[in-house]
N, C-alpha and C positions, 0 to 999 in steps of 0.2 A: 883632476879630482884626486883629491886626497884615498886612503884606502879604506874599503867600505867598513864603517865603524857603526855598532849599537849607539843609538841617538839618547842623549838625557834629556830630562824637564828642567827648567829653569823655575823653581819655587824658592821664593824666602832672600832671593839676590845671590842665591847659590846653583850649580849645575850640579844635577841629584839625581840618583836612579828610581828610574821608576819601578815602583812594585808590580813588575807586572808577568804576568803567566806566560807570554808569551811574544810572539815581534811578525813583524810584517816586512817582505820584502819592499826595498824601495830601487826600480829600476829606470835606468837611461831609457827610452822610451824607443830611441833611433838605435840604440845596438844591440839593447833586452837585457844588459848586463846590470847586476846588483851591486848598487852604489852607494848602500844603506841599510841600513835596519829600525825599525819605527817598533820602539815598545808600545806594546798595548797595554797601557795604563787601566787602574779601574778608579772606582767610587774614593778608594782611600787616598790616593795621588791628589783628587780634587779636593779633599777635601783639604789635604795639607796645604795648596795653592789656594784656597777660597783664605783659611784660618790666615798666612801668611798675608793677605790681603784685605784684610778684617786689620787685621794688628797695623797694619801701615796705612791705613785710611785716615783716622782722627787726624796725625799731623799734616797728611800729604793736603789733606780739602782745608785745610786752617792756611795752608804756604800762598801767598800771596800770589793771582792770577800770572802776573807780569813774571814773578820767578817762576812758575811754572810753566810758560810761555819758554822761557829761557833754555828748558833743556829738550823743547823740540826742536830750538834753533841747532840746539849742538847735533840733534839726530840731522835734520835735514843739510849738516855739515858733513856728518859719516856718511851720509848716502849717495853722496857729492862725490865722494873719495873714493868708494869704493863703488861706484856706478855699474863700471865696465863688470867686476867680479862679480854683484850680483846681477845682471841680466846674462853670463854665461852659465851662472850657476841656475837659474829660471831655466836656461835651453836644456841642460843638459835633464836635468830632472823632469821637467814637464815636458819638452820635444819643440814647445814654439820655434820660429826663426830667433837667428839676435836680433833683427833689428825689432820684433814683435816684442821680443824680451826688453828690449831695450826702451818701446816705447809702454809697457808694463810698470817698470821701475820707474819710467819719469812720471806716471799717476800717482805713481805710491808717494813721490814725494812730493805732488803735487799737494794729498793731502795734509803733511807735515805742512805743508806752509801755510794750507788753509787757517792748519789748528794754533799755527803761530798766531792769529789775529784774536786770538780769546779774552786779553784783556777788553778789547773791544766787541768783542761776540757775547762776553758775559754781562756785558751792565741792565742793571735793571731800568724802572721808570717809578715815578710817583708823580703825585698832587698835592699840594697841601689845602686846604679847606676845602673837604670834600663836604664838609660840613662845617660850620662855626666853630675855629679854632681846634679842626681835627685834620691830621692828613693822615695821606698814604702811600707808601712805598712798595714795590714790587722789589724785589733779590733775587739772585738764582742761587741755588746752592747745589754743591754734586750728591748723589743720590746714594755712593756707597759701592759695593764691590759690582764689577760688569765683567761679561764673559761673550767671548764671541767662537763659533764654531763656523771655523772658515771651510771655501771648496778646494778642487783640487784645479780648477783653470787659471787661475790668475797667484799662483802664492806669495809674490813681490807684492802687491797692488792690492787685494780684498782688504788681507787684516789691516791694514790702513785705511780702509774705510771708517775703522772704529777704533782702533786703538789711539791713535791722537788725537783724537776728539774729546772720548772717554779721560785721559791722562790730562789735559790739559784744564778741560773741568772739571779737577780736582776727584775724579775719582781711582780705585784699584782695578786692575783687570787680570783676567784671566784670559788666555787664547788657546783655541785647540786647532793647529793647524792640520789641515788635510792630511792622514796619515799617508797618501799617496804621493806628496812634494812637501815633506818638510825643511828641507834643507835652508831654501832662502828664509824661511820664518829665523830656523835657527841661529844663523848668521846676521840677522835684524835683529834679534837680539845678542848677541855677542859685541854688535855696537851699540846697541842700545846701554849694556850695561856701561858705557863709557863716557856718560850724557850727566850723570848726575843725580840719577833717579837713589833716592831710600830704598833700600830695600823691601821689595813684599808691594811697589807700587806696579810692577808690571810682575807676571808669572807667563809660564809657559806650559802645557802637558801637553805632551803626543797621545794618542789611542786612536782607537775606532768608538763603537756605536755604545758603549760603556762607558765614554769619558763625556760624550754628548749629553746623555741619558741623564750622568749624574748631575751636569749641568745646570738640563732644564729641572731638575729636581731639590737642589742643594738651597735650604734655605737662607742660605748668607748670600745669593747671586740676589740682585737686585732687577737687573735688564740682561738680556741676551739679544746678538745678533746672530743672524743662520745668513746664508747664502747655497743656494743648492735646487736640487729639483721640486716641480711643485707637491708630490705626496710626501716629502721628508717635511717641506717650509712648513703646508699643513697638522704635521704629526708635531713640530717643535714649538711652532704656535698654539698650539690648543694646548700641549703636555706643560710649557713654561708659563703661560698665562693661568691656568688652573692653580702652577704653584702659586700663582701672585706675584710673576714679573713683568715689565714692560719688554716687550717682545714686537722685534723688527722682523720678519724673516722673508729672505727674499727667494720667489720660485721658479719655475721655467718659464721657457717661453717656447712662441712660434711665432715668427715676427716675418709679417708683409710685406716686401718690395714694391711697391706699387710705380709700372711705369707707364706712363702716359703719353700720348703717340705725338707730341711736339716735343717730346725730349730730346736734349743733344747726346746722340748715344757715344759720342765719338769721345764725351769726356766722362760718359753716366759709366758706361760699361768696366773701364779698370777698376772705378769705385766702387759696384754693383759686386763685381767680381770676390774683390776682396774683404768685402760684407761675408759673402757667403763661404768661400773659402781661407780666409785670414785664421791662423791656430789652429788649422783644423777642421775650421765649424764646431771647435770646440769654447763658447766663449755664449753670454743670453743674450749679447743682444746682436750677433750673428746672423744673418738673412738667411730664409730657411724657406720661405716660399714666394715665387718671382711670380709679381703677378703685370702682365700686359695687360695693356688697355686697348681693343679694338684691334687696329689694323698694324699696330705695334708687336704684334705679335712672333710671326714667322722671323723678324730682324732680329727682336730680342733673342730669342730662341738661340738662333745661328750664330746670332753671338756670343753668349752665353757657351754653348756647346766647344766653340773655337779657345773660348779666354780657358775651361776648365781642362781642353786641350792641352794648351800650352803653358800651365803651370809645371815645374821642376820640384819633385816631390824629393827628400831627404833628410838629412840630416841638418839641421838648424843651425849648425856651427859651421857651415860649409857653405863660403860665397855664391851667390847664382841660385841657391836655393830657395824655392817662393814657400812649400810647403810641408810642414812636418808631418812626424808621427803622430798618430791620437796614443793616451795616457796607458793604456794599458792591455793586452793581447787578447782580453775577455771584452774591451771596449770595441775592440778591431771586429772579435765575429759580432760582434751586437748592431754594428754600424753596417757591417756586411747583411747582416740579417734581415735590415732593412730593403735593402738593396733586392733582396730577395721575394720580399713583401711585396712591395713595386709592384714588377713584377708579377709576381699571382696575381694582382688587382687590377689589372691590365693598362697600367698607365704604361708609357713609354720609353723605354730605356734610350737618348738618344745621345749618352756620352756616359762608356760603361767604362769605370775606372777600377772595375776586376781585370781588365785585359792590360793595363799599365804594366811597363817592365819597373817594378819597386826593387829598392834595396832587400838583401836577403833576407838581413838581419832586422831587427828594432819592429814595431807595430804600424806599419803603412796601410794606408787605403788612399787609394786613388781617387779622385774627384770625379764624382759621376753627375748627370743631368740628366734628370725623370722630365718628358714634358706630356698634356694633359693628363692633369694632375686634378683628382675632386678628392675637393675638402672631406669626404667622407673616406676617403682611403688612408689606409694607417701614414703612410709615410708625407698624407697633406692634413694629418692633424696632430700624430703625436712628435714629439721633441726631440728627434737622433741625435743630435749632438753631433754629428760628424759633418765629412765633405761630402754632402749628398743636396745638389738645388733640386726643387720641382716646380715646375713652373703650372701654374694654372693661369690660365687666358681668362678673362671677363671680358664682357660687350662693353661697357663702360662704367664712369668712377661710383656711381652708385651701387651696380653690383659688386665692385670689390668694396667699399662700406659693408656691405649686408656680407659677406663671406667673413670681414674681419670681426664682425660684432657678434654673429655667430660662434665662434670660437671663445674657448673659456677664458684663453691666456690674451694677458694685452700687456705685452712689456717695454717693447718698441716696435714703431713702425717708421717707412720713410715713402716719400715719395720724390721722385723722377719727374721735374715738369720746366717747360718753360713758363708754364700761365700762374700770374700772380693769385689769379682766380681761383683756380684750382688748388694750389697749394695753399691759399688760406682758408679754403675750404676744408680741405684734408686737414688743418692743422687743429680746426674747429670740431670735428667731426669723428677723426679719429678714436676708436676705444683704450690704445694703448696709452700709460704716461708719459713717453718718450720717443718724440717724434721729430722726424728729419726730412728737410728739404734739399733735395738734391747731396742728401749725408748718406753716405753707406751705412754708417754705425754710428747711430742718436744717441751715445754716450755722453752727458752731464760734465763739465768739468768738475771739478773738489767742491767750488765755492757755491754750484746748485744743486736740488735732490736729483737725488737715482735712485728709482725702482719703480714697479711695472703697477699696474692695477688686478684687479679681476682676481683669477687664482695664479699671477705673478707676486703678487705681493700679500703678505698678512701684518697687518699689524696699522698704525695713523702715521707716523713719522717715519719719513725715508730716511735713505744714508747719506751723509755728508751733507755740506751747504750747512743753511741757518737750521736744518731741518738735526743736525749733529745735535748740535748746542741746545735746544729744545728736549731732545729725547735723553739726555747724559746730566739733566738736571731738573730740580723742583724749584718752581718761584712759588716763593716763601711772600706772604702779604703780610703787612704791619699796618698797621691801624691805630693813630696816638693821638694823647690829648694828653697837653700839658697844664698843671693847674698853677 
């Protein structure tokens, strides 16, 4: 790493200071040291990046699909090149493993390639004699300036949710990376600016909950995307839609394991495992409650307990290493806290990863397993985010339906089965929108939607897939008659 330097905004095709009062640490996660500085931008920052965005829109949405197409090809060429740099620069600032980083970075450019198909993603349809000598034509056209307020879990991989989607349908955008990892954003842009774009077609502002704010407020934004928990996705959705924007915003989860007693555990468990503790357990669609079915129970358990065992907690840049640090040392008591919950509620602490020997330094928590586990205890209904399983047992698959549809969040679920029965049943029946068979992590590739139902999701159109192309443009009807 370079030496920790105050971070600029990228507005207008130039790297600019931001006006701002003040800056926010940004630290290594694995050793606590300060690797950054994240100015906290305000209202007037956006507003410079909206105007800058504003003024490069007419040409940019006039430039022909296909050339537009052309300069995600050249980003999904930097990404290529610089692969390796950005998934250690992902470790170092967020604490994932590399190869988690690594397979972070390869979604992010998964979606570059998606948004490479847009001359084909954008055509419209018609008819001609919808009546005697009248037809009609359907167009897409792009909508105008977009802004996306990304998390702090994924920073390689979210703002590519939407930014080359957004860009490629002819529209400008705005991004406000997580002021807690911005570093890969900033470096995605630094190649970005080598792609070919106008000026003023992409922008950048760091801040906190001020640069958000003016966001969802600023009447030049057109659409906003959020990613985050579900009372923020709630607050960004009602506050951006009231101004009069198209608003995606994605929110928490608490996502089911569901495993069923024909399972083959011998190959469900390392996948099981790395559901629940992969990043962390920092990540939505992360398995957060293991639920057996029947006489499945005691196996799962024991194993479960054994695999959270034998995880190697540390530094992410360090071979042999399964799991990192969580993001921040207020994130660490807050995951601890839960732990503690547990606990008072008298579920079962039967693999307490307080007693792990962690590294000194950086924000560790150790992977714990709670087992009987009710839904009504804080730690089997609200969302930690961290390496904490809890397993609740059910008699069978109906009652884990009625536990899941109970619950507010439905972002993913998966289940564990050999029976085809079964699992097309679960896939039928399920309340979340992203569900897995025998998948630890019901993750969407680029080319389908992502995002949850219930209070996981606000907004009609998910992210990425056809469901991009849909939300990042208006079809435009024509209606003619020639005399």
């Amino acid at each position: 790493m370079p030496e920790a330097t105050l971070l600029s905004n990228f507005i207008g095709g130039r790297w600019t200071a931001a006006t701002a009062a003040g800056y926010l640490d940004v630290h290594n996660p694995a050793s606590g040291e300060v690797i950054a500085w994240t100015p906290l931008s305000g209202a007037q920052d956006v507003d410079r990046a909206v105007q800058a965005a504003a003024e490069a829109f007419p040409a940019w949405s006039e430039t022909p699909p296909v050339v537009r197409a052309r300069t995600m090809f050249a980003f999904k060429a930097r990404l290529e090149e610089h692969f390796e740099e950005l998934a250690r620069l992902v470790t170092t600032e967020h604490g994932k493993t590399l190869d988690e980083s690594r397979g972070s970075v390869r979604r992010a450019i998964e979606c570059v390639e998606v948004a490479c198909g847009a001359p084909s993603m954008l055509m419209g349809y018609g008819l001609e004699n919808i009546a005697s000598s009248i037809d009609c034509t359907v167009m897409r056209q792009p909508i105008g300036v977009c802004a996306a307020i990304a998390p702090f879990n994924f920073p390689a991989m979210v703002p590519m949710w939407f930014l080359p989607f957004a860009v490629v349908c002819g529209n400008t955008f705005v991004l406000k990376p997580s002021e807690q990892v911005p570093l890969s954003q900033a470096r995605m842009f630094e190649l970005l600016e080598t792609c070919g774009l106008p000026p003023g077609v992409i922008n950048l502002v760091h801040g906190g909950r001020e640069v958000a704010e003016a966001i969802c407020d600023h009447p030049g934004i057109r659409a906003v995307s959020f990613v985050g928990s579900t009372a923020v996705a709630r607050l960004i959705y009602q506050r951006a839609t009231h101004a009069g924007k198209r608003v995606q915003a994605l929110g928490g989860a608490k996502n089911f394991i569901v495993v069923m007693p024909d399972a083959d555990l011998d190959r469900a468990m390392p996948i099981i495992t790395e559901s629940f503790y992969g990043c962390a357990g920092e990540r939505c669609l992360a398995g957060s409650v293991l639920v057996p079915v029947g006489p499945s129970h005691k196996d799962v358990r024991d194993r479960m307990v054994a695999a959270a065992e034998a995880l190697t907690v540390g530094n992410g840049l360090e071979p042999g290493v399964n799991m990192g640090p969580v993001i921040t040392a207020r994130h660490r008591e807050r995951v601890l806290g839960y732990v503690d919950r547990g606990i008072a509620e008298g579920a079962k602490l039967v693999a307490d990863g307080r007693r792990r020997k962690l590294p000194a330094d950086g924000f560790f928590v150790g992977p714990s397993v709670f087992d009987e586990v009710s839904p009504s205890m804080a730690i089997g209904r609200e969302e930690i985010f961290g390496p904490v399983a809890t397993v609740c047992p059910v008699k069978d698959l109906d009652d884990a339906f009625r536990m899941m549809a109970a619950h507010p969040n439905a972002n993913a679920t998966s289940i564990f089965t050999s029976s085809g029965k079964a699992a097309r049943e679960f896939a039928h029946r399920a309340t979340a929108s992203m569900v897995g068979v025998n998948i630890g992590v019901a993750a969407p590739m680029a080319y389908f939607p992502f995002g949850g139902a219930r209070d996981s999701f606000f907004g009609d159109l998910k992210v990425h897939g056809r469901d991009a192309f849909e939300f990042y443009t208006d079809k435009k009807v024509t209606i003619s008659r020639w005399f």
